[in-house]
C-alpha positions in Angstrom: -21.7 149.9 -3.9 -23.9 146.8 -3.6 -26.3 147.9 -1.1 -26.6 150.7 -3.0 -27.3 148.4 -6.5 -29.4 146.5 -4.3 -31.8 149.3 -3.0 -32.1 150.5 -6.9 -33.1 147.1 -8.1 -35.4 146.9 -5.3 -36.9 150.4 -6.2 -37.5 149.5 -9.9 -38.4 146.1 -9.0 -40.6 144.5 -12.0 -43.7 144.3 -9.7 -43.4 148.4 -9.6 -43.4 148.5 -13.9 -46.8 148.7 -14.7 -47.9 151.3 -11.8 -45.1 153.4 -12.6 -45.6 153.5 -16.8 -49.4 154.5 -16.0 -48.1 157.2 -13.2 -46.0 158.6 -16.1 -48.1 158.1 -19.0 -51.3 159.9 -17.2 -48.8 162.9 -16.3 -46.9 163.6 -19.1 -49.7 162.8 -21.6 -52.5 164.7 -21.5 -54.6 162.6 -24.0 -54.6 160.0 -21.5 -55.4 162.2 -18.8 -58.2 164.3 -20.0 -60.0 161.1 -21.3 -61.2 160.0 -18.0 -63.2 163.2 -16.6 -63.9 163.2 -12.5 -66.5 161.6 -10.9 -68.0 162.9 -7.6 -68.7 160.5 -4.7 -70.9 161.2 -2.3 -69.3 160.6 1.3 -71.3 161.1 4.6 -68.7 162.8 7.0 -66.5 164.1 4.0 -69.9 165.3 1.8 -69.0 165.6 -2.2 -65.4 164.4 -2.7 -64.4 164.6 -6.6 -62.1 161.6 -8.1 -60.8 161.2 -10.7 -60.9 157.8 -12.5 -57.2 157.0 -12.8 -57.1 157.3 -9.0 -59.2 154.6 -8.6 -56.9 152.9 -11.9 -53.7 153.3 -10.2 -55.7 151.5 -7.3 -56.3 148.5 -9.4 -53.0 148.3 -10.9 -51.8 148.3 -7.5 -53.6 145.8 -6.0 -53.5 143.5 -8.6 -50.1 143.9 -10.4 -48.1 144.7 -7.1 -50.0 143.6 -3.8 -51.1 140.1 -5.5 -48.1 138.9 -7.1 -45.9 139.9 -3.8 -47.9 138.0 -1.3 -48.3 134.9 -3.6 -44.6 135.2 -3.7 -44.3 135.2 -0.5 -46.6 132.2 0.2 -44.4 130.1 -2.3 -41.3 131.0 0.1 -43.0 129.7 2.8 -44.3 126.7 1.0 -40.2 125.9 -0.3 -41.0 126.8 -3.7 -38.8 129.8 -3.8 -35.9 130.0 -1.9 -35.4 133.9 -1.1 -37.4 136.6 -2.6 -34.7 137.7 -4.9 -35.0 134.5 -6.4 -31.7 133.6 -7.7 -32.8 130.7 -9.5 -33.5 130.7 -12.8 -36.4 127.7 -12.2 -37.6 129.1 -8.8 -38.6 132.5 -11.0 -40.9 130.4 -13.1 -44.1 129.7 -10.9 -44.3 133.4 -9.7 -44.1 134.6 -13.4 -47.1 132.6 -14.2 -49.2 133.8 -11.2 -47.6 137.3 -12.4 -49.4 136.7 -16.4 -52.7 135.3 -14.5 -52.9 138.4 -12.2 -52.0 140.9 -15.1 -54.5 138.7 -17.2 -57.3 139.5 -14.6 -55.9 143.1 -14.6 -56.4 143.9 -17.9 -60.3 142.2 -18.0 -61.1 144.3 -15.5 -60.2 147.5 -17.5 -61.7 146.1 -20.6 -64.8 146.6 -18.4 -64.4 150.3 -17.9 -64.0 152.7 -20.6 -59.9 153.3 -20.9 -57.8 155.4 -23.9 -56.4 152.8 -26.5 -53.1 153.6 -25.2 -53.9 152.2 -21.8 -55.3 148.9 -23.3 -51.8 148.7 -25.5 -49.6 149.7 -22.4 -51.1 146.4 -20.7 -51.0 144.7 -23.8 -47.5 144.9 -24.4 -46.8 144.4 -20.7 -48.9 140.9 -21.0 -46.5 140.0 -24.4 -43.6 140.7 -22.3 -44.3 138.8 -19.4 -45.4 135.6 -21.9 -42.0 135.9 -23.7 -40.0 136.5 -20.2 -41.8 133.3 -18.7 -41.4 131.0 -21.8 -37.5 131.9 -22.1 -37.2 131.4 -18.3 -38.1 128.0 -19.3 -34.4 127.7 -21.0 -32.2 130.9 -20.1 -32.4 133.1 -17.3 -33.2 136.6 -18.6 -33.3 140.0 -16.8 -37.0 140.6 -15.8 -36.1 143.8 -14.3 -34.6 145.1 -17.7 -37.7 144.2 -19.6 -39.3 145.9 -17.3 -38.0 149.0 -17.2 -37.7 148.4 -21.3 -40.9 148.4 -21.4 -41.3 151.7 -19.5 -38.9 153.2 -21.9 -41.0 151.9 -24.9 -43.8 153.1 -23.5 -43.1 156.5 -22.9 -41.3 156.4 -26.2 -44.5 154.9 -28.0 -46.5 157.8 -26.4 -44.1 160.7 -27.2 -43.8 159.3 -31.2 -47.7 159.0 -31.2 -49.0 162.1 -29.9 -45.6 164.4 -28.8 -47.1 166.4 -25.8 -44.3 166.3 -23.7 -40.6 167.0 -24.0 -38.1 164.7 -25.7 -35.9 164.9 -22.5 -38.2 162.7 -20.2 -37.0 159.3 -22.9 -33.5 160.7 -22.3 -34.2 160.6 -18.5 -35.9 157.1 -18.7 -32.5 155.3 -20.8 -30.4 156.6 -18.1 -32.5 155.4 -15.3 -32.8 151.9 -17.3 -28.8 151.8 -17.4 -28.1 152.7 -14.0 -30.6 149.7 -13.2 -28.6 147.5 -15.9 -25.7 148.6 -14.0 -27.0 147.6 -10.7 -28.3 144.5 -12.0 -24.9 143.1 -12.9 -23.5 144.6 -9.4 -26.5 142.8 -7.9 -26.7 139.7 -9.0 -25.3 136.9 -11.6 -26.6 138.7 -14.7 -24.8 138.6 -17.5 -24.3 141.6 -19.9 -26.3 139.7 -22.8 -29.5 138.8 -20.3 -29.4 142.5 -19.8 -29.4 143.8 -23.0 -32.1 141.0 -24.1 -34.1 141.5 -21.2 -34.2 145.4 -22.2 -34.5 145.2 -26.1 -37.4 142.5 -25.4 -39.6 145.1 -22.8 -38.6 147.9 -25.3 -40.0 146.2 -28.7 -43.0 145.0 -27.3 -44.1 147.5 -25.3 -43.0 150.8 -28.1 -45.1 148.5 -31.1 -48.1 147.9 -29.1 -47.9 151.8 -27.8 -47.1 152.9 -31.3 -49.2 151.2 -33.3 -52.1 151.0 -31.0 -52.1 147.3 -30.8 -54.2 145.6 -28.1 -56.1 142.0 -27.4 
């Protein structure tokens, strides 16, 4: 059963949140995904190749919310700031959060620079509030990342379907279920408590479903 818990919470790992709300949003949403029309690139071998924007968004998200955040983690486990990649400790988490909100930070300045749907700018805006509210209570009480994470997906999704209902009601049913297998595994895998679940998950949820919903963004 643990291995098992353990391959899930690596699977939804926090790192993977942000990449995997755009995936959805841009395929279940069709206001997001007809605002960015194709653009054809001109290749020598290859001749006219046509992609689409969000291609080259998932890109960035990847690179800077997944690639960058991992390898600086794994540079502080090198340098004896963090003791295993897991990071069991509540204080060890702390340092990699804050290159975390300095990489989203850059993330979401670069899409202020290309023209995005409002829903993208309040997806990243919510995931930015999150972070900032996950780091600071880090500071005193260790609370479950990977549920405000995958809160945050939940709200998301949610924020989209109750702003512009173009997909089916089921996919939010889907999405809880997923969250509380992960909750489950969470409390296999590691020393999370019931509470730092539910917190971590109500936190990503708010956030994320009032910035989505109400079209908030910085």
């Amino acid at each position: 059963m643990k291995p098992m818990a353990r391959w899930f919470s690596i699977a939804l790992h926090p790192l993977f949140m942000p990449l995997y709300t755009l995936l959805l949003a841009f395929n279940l949403d069709f206001h997001l995904s007809f605002f960015l029309a194709p653009r054809i690139l001109a290749l020598p071998v290859l001749g006219e190749v046509i992609v689409r924007d969000e291609h080259l968004l998932f890109g960035l998200v990847f690179v800077m919310t997944v690639l960058f955040p991992l390898t600086s983690a794994v540079f502080l486990q090198r340098g004896g700031m963090v003791s295993d990649l897991t990071m069991p400790a509540r204080r060890e988490r702390i340092a990699p959060y804050l290159l975390s909100l300095f990489y989203y930070g850059m993330t979401y300045w670069l899409l202020r620079r290309a023209e995005q749907h409002e829903s993208v700018y309040a997806m990243f805006t919510g995931a930015i509030l999150v972070l900032v509210l996950v780091t600071a209570i880090t500071f005193r009480w260790k609370i479950s990342a990977h549920m405000a994470g995958i809160g945050g997906l939940v709200g998301a999704v949610t924020g989209l379907f109750a702003l512009h209902g173009s997909f089916s009601i089921g996919v939010i049913a889907i999405a809880i279920v997923i969250a509380g297998l992960l909750g489950s595994a969470r409390m296999i895998d590691s020393d999370h408590s019931p509470t730092q679940i539910g917190a971590g998950a109500g936190l990503g949820f708010g956030i994320v479903f009032l910035c989505v919903f109400g079209s908030l963004h910085i």
